[in-house]
DRENPA-3360 file (N, C-alpha, C; in nm, 2 decimals, always signed):
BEGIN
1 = XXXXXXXX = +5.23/+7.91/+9.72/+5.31/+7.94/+9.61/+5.24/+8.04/+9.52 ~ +5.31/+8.07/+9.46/+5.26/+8.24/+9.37/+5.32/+8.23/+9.20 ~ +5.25/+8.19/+9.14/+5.25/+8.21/+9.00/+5.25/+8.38/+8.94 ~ +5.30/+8.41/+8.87/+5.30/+8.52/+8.74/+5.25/+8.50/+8.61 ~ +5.12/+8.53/+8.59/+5.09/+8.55/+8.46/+5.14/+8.63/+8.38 ~ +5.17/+8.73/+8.40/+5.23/+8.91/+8.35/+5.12/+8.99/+8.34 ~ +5.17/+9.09/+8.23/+5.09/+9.19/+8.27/+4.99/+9.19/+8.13 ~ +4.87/+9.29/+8.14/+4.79/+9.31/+8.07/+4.76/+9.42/+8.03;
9 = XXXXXXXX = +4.71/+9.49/+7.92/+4.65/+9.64/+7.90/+4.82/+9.77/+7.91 ~ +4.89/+9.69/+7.87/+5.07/+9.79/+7.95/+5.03/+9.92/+7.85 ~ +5.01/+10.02/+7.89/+5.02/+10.16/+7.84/+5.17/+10.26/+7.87 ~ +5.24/+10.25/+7.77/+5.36/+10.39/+7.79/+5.32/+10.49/+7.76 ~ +5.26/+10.54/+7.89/+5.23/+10.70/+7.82/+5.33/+10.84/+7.85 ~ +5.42/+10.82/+7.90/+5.59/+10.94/+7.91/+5.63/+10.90/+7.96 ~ +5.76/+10.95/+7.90/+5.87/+10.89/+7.85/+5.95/+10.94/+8.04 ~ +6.05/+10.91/+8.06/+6.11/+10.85/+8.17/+6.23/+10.94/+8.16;
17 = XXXXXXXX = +6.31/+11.10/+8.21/+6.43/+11.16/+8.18/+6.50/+11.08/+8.28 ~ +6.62/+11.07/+8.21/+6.75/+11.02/+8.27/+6.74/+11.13/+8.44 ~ +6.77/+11.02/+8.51/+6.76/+11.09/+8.69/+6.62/+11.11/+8.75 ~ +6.54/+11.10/+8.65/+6.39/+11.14/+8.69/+6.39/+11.02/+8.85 ~ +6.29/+11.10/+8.92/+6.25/+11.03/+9.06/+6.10/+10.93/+9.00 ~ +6.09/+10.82/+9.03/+5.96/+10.77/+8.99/+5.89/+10.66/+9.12 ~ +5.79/+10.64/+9.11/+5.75/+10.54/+9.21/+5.61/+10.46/+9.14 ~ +5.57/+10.33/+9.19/+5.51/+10.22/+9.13/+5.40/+10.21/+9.28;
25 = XXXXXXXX = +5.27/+10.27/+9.20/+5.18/+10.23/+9.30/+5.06/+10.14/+9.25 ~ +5.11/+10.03/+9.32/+5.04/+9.89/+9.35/+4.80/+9.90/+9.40 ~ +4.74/+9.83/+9.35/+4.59/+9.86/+9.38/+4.52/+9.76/+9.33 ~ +4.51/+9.66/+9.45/+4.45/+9.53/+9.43/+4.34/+9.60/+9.38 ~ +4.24/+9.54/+9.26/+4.11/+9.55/+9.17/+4.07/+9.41/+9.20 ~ +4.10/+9.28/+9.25/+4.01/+9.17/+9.22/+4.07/+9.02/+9.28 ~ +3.99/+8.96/+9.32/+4.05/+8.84/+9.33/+3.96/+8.76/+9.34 ~ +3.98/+8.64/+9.29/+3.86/+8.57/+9.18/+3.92/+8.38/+9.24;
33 = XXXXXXXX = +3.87/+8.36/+9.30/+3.87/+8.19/+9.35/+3.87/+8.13/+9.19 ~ +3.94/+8.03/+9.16/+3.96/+7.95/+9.02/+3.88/+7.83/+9.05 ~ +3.99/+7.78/+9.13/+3.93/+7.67/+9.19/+3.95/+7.65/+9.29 ~ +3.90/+7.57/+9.43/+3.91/+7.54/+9.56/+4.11/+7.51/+9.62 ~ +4.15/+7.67/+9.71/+4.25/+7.67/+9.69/+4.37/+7.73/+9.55 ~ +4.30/+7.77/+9.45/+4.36/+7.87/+9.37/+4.28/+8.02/+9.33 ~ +4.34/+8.10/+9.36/+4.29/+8.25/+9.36/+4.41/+8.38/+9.28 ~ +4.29/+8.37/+9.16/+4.35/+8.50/+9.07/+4.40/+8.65/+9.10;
41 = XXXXXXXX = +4.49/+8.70/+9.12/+4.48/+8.88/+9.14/+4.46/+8.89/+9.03 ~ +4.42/+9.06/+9.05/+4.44/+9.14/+8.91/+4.50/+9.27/+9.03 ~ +4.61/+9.30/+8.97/+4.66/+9.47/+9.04/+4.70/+9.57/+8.95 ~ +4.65/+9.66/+8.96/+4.64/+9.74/+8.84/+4.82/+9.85/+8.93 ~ +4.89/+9.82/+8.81/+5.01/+9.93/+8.84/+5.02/+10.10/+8.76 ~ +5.08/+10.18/+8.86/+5.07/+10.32/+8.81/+5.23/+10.32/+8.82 ~ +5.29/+10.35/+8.76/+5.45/+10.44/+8.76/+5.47/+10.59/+8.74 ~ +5.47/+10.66/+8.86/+5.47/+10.77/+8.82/+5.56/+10.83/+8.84;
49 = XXXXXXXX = +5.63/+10.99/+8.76/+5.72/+11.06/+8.75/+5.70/+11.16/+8.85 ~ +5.79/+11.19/+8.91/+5.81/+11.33/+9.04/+5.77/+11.43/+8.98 ~ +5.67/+11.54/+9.01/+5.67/+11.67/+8.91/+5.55/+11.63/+8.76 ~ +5.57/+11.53/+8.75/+5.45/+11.50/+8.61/+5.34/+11.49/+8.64 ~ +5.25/+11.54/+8.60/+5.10/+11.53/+8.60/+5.10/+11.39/+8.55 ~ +5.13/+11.31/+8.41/+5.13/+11.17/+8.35/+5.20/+11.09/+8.38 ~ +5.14/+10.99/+8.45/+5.24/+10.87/+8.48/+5.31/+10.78/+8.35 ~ +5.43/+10.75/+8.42/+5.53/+10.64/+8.28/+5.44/+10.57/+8.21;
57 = XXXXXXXX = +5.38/+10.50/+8.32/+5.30/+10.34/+8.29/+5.21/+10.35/+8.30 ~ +5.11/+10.28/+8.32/+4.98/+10.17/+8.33/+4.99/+10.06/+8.27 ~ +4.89/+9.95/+8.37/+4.94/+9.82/+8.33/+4.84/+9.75/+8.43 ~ +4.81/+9.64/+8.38/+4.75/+9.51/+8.50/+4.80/+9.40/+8.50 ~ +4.83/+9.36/+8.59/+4.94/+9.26/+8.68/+4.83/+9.07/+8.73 ~ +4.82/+9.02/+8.65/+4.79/+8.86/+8.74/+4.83/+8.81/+8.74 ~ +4.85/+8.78/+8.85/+4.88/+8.62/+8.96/+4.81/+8.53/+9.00 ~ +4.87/+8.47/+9.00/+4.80/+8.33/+9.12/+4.82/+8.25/+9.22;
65 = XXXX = +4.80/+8.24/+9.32/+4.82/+8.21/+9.47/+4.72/+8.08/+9.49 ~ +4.85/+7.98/+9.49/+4.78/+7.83/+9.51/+4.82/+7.79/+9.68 ~ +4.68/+7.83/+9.74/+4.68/+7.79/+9.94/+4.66/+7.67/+9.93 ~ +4.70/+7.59/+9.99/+4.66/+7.44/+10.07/+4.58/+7.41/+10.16;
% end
């Protein structure tokens, strides 16, 4: 099972034009045992604009993933 903490550090750094192409690239940074059978991500997210040197976003994403 997979918990959502949300996100952390969310940076808007440009702005988004109507029709613009964008894409969301995902980059596991961490995973941290809590306790025996629970394990924290941290994934750091990039949203970037087609053609932009500056991506939309930045942001860090935790979860948690409880194994049996």
């Amino acid at each position: 099972m997979g918990i959502n903490f949300g996100f952390d550090k969310i940076r808007f750094i440009s702005p988004v034009k109507v029709n613009s192409r964008i894409r969301a690239v995902a980059t596991l940074k961490s995973i941290t045992e809590k306790r025996p059978g629970q394990f924290q991500f941290l994934t750091h997210i990039k949203v970037e604009i087609e053609g932009s040197e500056k991506p939309a976003l930045l942001a860090d994403w935790l979860t948690m993933q409880l194994v049996k």
